[in-house]
TORKOL-4160 file (C-alpha; in steps of 0.2 Angstrom, whole numbers, padded with zeros to 4 digits, m for minus):
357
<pt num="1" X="0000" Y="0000" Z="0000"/>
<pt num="2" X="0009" Y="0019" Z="m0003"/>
<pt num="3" X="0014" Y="0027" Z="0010"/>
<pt num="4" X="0001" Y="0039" Z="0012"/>
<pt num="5" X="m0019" Y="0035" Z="0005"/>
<pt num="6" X="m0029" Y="0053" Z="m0001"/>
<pt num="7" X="m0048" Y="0049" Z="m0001"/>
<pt num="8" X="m0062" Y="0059" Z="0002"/>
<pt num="9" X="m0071" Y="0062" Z="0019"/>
<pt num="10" X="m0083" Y="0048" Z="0015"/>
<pt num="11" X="m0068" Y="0036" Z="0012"/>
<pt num="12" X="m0060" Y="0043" Z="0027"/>
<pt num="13" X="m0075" Y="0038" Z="0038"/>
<pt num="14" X="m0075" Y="0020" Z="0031"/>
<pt num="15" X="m0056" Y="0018" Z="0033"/>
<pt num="16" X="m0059" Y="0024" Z="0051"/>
<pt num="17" X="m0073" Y="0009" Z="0055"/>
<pt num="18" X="m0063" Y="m0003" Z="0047"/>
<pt num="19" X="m0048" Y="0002" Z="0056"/>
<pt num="20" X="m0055" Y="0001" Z="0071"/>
<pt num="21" X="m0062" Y="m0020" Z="0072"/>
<pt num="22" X="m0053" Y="m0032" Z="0058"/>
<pt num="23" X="m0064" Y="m0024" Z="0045"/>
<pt num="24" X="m0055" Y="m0026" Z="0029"/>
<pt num="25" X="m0067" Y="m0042" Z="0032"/>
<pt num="26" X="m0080" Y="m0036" Z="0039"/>
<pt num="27" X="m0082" Y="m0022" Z="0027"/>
<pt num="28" X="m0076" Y="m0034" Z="0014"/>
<pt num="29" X="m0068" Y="m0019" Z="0006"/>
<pt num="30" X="m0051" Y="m0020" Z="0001"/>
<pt num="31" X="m0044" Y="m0002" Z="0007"/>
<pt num="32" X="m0032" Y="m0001" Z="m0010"/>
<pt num="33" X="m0054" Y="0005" Z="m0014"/>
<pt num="34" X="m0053" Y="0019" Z="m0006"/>
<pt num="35" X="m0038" Y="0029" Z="m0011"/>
<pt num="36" X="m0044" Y="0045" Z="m0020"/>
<pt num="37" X="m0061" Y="0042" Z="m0019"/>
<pt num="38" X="m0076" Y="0031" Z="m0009"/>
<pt num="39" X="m0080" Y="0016" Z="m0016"/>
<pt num="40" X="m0091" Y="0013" Z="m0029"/>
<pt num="41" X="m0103" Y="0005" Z="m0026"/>
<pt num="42" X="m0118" Y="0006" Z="m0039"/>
<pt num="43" X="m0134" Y="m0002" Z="m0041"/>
<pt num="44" X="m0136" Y="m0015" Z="m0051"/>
<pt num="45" X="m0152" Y="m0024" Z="m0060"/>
<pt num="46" X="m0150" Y="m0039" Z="m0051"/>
<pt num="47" X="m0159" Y="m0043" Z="m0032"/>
<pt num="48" X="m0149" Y="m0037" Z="m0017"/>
<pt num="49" X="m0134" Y="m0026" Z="m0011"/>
<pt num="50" X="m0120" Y="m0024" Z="m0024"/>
<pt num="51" X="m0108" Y="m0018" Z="m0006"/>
<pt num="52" X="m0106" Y="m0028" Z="0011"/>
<pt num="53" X="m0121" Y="m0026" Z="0023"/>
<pt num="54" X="m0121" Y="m0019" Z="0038"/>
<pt num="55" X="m0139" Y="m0019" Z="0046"/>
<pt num="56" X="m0152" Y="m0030" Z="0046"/>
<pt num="57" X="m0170" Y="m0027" Z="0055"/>
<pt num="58" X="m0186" Y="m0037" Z="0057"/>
<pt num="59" X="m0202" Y="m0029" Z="0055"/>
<pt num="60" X="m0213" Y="m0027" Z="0072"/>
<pt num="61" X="m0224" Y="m0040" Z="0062"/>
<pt num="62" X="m0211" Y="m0051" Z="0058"/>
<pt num="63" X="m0217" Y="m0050" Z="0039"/>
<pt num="64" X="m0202" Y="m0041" Z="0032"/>
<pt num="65" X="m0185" Y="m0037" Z="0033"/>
<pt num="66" X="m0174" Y="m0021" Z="0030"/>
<pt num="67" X="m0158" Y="m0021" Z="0027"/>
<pt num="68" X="m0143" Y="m0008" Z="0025"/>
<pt num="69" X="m0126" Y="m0006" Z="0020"/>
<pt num="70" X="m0110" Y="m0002" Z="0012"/>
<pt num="71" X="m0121" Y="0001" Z="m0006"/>
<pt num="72" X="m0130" Y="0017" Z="0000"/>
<pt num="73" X="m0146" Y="0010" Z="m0001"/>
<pt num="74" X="m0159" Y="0002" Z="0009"/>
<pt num="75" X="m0171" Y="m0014" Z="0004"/>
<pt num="76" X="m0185" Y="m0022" Z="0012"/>
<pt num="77" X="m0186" Y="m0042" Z="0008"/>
<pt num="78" X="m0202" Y="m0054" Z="0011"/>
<pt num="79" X="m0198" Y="m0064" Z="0024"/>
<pt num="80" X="m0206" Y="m0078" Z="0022"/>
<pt num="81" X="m0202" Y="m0081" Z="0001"/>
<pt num="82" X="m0187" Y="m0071" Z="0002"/>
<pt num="83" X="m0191" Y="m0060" Z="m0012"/>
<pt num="84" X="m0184" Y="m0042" Z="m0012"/>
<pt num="85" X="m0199" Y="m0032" Z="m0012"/>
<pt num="86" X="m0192" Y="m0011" Z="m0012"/>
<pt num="87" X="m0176" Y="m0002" Z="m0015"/>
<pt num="88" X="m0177" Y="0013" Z="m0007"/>
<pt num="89" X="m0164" Y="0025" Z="m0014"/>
<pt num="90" X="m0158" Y="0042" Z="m0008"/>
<pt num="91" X="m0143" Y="0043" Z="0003"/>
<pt num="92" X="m0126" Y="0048" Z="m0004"/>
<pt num="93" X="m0115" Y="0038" Z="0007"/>
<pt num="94" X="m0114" Y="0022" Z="0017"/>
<pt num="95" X="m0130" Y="0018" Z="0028"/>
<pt num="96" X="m0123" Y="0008" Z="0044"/>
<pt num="97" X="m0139" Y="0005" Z="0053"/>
<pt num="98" X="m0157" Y="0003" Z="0049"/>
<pt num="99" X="m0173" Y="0001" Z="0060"/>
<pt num="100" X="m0193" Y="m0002" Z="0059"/>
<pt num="101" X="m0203" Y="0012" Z="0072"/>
<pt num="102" X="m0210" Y="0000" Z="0086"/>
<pt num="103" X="m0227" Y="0004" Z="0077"/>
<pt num="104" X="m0219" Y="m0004" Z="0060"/>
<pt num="105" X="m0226" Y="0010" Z="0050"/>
<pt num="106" X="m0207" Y="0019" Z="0047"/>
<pt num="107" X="m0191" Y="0015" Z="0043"/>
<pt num="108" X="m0178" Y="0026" Z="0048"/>
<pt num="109" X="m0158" Y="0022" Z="0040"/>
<pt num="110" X="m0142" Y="0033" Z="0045"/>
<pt num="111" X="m0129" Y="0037" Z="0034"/>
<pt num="112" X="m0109" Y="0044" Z="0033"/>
<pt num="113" X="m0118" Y="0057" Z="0022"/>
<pt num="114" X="m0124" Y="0066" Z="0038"/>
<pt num="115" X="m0143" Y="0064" Z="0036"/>
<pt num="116" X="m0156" Y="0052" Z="0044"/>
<pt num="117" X="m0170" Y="0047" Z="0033"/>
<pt num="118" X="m0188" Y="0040" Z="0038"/>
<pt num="119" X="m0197" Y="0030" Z="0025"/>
<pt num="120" X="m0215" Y="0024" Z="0023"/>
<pt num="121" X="m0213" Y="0003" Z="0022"/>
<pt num="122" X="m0229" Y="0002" Z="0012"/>
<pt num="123" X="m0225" Y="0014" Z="0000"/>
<pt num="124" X="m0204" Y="0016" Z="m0002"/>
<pt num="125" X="m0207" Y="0034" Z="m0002"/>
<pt num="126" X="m0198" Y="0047" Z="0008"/>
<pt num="127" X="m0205" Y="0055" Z="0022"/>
<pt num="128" X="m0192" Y="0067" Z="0031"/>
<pt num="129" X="m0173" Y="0068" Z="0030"/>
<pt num="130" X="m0167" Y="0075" Z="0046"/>
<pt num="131" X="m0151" Y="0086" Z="0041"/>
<pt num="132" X="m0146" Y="0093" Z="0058"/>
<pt num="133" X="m0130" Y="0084" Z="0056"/>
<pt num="134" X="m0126" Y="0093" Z="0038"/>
<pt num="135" X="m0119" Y="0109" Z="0043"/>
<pt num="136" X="m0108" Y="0101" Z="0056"/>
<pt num="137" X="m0102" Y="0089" Z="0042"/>
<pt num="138" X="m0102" Y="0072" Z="0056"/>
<pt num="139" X="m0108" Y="0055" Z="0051"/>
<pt num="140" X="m0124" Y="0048" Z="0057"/>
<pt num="141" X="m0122" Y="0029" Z="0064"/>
<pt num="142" X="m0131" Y="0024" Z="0077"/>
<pt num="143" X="m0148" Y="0026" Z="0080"/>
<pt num="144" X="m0162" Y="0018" Z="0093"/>
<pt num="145" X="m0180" Y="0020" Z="0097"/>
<pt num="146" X="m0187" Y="0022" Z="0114"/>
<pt num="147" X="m0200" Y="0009" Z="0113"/>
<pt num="148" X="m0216" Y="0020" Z="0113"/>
<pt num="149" X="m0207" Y="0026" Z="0098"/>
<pt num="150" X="m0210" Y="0046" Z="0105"/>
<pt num="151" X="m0190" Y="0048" Z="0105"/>
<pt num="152" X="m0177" Y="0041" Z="0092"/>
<pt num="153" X="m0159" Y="0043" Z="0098"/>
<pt num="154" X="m0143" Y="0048" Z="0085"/>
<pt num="155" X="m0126" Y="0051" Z="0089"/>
<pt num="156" X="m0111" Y="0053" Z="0077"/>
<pt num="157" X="m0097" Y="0040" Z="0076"/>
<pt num="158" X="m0082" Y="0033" Z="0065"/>
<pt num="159" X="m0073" Y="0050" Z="0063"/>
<pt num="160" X="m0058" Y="0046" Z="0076"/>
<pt num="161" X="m0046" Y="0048" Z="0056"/>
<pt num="162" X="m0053" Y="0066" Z="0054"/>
<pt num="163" X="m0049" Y="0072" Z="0075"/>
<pt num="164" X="m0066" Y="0064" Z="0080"/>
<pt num="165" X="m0085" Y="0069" Z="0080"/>
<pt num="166" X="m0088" Y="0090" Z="0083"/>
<pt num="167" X="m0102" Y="0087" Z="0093"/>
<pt num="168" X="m0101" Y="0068" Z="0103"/>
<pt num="169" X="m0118" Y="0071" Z="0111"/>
<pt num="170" X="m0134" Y="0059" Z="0108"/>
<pt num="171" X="m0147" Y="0066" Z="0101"/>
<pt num="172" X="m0166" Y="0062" Z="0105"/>
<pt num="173" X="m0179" Y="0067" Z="0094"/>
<pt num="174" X="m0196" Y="0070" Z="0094"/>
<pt num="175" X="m0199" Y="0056" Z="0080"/>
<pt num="176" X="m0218" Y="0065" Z="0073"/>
<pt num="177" X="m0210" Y="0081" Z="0073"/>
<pt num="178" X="m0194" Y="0078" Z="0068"/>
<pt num="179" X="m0188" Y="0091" Z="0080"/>
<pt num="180" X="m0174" Y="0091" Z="0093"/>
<pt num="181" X="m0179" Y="0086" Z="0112"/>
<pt num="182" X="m0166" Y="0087" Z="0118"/>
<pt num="183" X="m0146" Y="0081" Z="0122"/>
<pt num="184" X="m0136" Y="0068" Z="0132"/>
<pt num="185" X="m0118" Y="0074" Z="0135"/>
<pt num="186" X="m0103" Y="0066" Z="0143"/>
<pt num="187" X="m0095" Y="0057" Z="0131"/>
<pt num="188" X="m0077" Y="0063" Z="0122"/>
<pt num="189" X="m0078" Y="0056" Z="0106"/>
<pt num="190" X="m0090" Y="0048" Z="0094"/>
<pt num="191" X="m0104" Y="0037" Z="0098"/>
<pt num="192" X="m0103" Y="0018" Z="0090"/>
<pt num="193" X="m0120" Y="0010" Z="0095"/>
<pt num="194" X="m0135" Y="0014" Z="0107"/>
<pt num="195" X="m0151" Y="0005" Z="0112"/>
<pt num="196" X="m0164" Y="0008" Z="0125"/>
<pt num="197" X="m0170" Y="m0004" Z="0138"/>
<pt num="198" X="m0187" Y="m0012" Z="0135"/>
<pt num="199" X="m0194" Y="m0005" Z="0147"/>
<pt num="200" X="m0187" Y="0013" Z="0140"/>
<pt num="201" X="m0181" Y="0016" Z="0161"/>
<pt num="202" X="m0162" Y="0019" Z="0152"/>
<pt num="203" X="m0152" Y="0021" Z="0138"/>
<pt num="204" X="m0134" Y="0014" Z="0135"/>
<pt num="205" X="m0122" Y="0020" Z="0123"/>
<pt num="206" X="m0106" Y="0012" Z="0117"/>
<pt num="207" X="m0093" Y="0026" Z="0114"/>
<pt num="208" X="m0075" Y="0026" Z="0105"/>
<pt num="209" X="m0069" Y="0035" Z="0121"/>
<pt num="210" X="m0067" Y="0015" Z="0126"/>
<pt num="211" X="m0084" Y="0019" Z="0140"/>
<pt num="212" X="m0103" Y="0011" Z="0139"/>
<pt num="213" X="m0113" Y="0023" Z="0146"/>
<pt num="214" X="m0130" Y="0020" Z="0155"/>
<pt num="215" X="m0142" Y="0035" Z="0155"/>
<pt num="216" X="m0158" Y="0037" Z="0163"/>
<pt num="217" X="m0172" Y="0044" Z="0151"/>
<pt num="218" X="m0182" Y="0053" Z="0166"/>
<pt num="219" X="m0169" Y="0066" Z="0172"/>
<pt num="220" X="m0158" Y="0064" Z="0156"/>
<pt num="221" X="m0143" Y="0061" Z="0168"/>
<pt num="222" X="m0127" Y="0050" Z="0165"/>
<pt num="223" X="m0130" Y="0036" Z="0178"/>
<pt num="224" X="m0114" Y="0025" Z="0177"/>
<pt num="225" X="m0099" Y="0025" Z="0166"/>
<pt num="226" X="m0092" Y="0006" Z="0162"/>
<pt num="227" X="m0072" Y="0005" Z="0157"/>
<pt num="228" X="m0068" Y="m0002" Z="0143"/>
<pt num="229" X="m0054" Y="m0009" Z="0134"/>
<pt num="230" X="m0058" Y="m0004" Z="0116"/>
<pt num="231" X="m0077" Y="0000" Z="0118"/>
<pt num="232" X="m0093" Y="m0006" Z="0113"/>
<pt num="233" X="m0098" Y="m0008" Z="0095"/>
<pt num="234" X="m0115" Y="m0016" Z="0099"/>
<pt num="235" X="m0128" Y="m0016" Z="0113"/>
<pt num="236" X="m0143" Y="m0027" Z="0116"/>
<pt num="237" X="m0153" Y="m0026" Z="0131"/>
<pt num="238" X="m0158" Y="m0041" Z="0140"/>
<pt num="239" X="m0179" Y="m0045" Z="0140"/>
<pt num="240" X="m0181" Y="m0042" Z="0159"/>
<pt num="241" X="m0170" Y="m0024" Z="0157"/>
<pt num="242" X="m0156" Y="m0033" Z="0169"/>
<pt num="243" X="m0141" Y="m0038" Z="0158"/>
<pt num="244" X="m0134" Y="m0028" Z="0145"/>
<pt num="245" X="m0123" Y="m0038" Z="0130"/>
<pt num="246" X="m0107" Y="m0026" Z="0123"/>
<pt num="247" X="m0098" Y="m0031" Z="0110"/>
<pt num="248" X="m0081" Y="m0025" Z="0109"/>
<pt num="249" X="m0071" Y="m0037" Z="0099"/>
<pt num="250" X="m0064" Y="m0051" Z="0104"/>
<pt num="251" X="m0075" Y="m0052" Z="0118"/>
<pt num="252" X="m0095" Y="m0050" Z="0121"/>
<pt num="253" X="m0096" Y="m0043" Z="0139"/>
<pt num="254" X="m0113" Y="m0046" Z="0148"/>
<pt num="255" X="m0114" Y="m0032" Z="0161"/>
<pt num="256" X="m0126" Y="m0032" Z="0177"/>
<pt num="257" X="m0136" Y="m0015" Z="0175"/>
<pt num="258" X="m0139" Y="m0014" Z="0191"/>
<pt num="259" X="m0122" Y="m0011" Z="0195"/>
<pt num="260" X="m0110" Y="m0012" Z="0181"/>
<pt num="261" X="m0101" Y="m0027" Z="0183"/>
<pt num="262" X="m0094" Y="m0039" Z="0169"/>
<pt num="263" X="m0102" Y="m0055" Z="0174"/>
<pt num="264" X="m0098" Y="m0065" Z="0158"/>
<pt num="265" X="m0088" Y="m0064" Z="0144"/>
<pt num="266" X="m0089" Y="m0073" Z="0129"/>
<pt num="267" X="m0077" Y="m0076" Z="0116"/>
<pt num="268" X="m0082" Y="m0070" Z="0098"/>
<pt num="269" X="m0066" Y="m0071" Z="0088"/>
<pt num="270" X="m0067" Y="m0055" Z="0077"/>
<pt num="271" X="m0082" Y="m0048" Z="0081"/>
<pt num="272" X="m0092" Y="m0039" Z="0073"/>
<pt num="273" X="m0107" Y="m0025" Z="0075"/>
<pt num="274" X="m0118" Y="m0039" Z="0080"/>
<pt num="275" X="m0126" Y="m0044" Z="0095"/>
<pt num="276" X="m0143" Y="m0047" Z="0100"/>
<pt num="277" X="m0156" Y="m0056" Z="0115"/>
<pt num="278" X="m0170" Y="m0068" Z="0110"/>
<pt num="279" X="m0185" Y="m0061" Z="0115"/>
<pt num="280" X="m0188" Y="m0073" Z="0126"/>
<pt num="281" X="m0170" Y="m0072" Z="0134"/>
<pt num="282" X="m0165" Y="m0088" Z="0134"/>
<pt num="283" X="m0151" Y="m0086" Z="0121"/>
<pt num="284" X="m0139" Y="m0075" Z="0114"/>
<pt num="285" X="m0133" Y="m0070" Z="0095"/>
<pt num="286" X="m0116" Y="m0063" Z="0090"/>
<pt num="287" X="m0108" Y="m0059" Z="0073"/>
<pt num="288" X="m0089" Y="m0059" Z="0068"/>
<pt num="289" X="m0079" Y="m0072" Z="0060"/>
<pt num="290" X="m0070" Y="m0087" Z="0062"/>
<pt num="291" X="m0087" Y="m0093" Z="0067"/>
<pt num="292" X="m0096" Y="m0079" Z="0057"/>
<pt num="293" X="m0114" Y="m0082" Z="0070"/>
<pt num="294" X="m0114" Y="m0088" Z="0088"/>
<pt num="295" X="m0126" Y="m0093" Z="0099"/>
<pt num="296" X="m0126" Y="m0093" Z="0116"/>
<pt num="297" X="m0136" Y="m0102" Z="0127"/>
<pt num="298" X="m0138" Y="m0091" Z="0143"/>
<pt num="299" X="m0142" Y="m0104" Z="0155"/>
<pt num="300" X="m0124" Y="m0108" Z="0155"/>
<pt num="301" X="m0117" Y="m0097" Z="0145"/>
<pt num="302" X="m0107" Y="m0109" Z="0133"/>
<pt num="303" X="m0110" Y="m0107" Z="0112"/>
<pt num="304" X="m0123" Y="m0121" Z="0109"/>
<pt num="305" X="m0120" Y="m0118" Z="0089"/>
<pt num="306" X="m0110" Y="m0109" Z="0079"/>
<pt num="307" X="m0110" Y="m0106" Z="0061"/>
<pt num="308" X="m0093" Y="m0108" Z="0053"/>
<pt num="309" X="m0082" Y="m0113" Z="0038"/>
<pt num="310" X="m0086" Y="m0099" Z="0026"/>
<pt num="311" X="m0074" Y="m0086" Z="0022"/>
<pt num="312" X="m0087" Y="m0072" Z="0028"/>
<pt num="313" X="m0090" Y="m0057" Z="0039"/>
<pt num="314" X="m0105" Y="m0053" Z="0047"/>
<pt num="315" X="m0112" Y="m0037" Z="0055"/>
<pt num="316" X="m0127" Y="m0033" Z="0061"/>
<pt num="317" X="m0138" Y="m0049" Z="0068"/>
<pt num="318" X="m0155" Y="m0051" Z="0073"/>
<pt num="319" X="m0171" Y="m0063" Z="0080"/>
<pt num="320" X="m0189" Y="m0061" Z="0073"/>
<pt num="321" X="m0201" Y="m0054" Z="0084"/>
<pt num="322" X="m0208" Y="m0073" Z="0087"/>
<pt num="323" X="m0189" Y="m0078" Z="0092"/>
<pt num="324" X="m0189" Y="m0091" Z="0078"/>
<pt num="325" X="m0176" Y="m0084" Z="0066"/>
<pt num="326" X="m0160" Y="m0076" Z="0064"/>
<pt num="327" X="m0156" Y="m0064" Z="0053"/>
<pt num="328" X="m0137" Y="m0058" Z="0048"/>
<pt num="329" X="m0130" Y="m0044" Z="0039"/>
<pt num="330" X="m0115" Y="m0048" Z="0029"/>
<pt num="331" X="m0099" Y="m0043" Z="0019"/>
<pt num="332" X="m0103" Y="m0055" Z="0004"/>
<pt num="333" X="m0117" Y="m0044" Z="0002"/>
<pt num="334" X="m0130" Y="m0053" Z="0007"/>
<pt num="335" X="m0142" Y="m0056" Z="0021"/>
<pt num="336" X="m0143" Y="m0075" Z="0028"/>
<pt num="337" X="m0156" Y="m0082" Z="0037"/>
<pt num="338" X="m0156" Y="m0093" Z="0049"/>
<pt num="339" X="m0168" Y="m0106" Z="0063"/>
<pt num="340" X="m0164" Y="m0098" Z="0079"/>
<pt num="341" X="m0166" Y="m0116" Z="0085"/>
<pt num="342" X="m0152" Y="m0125" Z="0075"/>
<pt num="343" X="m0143" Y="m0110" Z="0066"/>
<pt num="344" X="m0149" Y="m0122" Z="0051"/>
<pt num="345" X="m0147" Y="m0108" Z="0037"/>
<pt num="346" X="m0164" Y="m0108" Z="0028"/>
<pt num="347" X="m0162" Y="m0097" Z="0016"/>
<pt num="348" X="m0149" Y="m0082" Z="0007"/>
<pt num="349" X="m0157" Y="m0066" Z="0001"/>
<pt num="350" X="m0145" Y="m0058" Z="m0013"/>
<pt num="351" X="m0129" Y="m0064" Z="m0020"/>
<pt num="352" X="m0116" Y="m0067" Z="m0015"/>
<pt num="353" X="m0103" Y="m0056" Z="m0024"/>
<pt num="354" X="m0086" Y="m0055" Z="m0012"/>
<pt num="355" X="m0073" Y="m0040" Z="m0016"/>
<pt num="356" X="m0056" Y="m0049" Z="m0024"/>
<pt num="357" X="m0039" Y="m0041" Z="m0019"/>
């Protein structure tokens, strides 16, 4: 590689997030790509991303699934035939994380190109961009709703290349506004992943000032700041609101909320932006590779299956509402889905179309 790689600020961001966890596999984006310019990654005719994915959601439903990624764009799939049933196009940049509104009636991606945009699912048309983030030029990665869905939650993150995020607070929005409710501050840097607790009491954040953060929603205050080595990439909430999962690669560390301690930690050998509770908490999912999924039964916390042998990545995970299946994000550009029972794949949405060197 030369000594010294120009690219753009968009290239800049995604050479940052690969930097940061093993990513030349997880993005699946060889970085010789991104000298000069961003990547490009255009659409194509044919079904499925034409870049790694990144996120993947389940509709509240359990009828459809969005996904987002590396492409710019965000698609919504049948679950039960596999079919891809929308494109929706729009942002300019990579799209790290999509979600479904807990009423399933929006879909709401984030994107390196500083905006956040809500969709109608029925339709594919665009409701709102939310440009706050524009004239501060910082990259919008993670998001979370509070589960009423009054608030959505947004932070900047993956600018550690370019001195870090301007502004590192959260964000919470009045999501049938679209206006600004308001700011959590006390982290340093940027903000890699947040999710509220089901029972919306707390909000944690994982932070690239190596910190997970817990913050309760009523007074808006920092209630406890959790070291870390490298910091939290994902967060999952357990059902009953008393664990909290952080993945920080290699490790997934299951944290007491009640006080902060590690009480587990599992071994998830490259991990990825993936991990995620069953809703019925009795098992646990995690992405990386080397095995690409795990899951972990949380009665003993050992891995009862794990998906291995391919030469994959995967990002973002997910269960079904119902618990039955697992869905992956991954850096051969497809989703994979899979029974939450056996980790039996039962089927692939896309094709699989890996970078070569």
């Amino acid at each position: 590689m030369p000594d010294r790689v120009r690219t753009s600020s968009t290239g800049r961001a995604l050479l940052g997030m690969c930097a940061l966890l093993p990513m030349s596999a997880v993005c699946g984006i060889p970085l010789s790509q991104l000298a000069a310019k961003p990547p490009s990654l255009l659409l194509d005719k044919r079904p499925g991303h034409s870049g790694p994915v990144l996120s993947v959601a389940f509709s509240p439903d359990g009828e459809w699934l969005a996904s987002a990624g590396a492409d710019h764009s965000v698609r919504l799939w049948d679950v039960k035939t596999g079919r891809q049933l929308r494109v929706l196009t729009g942002h300019t940049a990579m799209t790290p994380q999509v979600l479904f509104s807990p009423d399933g009636r929006h879909l709401v991606s984030s994107s390196l190109d500083h905006t956040i945009r809500i969709w109608d699912p029925a339709s594919g048309k665009l409701e709102r961009v939310l440009s706050a983030y524009q004239n501060e030029d910082e990259n919008v990665v993670p998001l979370a709703f509070t589960p009423d869905g009054r608030l959505l939650a947004s932070a900047c993150g993956f600018r550690s290349m370019e001195g870090g995020c301007k502004d590192p607070s959260i964000k919470l929005w009045t999501f049938t506004t679209g206006q600004l409710a308001g700011k959590l501050t006390g982290h340093k840097t940027g903000i890699r992943a947040l999710a509220f607790s089901p029972d919306g009491r707390l909000l944690a954040s994982g932070g690239e000032d190596r910190t997970v953060r817990l913050w309760d929603m009523a007074t808006s205050a920092e209630v406890r700041s959790i070291p870390m080595e490298l910091g939290a990439y994902a967060l999952s909430f357990s059902p009953d609101n008393k664990w909290l999962a952080a993945q920080e690669n290699p490790l997934i560390h299951v944290l007491d909320v009640a006080s902060g301690r590690d009480l587990h930690s599992l071994r998830q050998p490259h991990g990825g932006f993936g991990v995620a509770f069953a809703p019925d908490g009795r098992w646990l999912a995690s992405t990386g590779a080397e095995p690409h999924l795990t899951l972990w039964d949380l009665a003993t916390w050992s891995p009862t299956h794990r998906v291995a042998g391919e030469d994959v990545n995967c990002a973002g995970v997910a269960f079904s509402p119902d618990g039955k299946l697992i869905a992956a994000a991954c850096a051969d550009h497809t989703l994979k889905l899979f029974d939450a029972a056996s980790l039996h794949r039962l089927r692939t949405l896309g094709e699989p179309a890996p970078y070569a060197d």
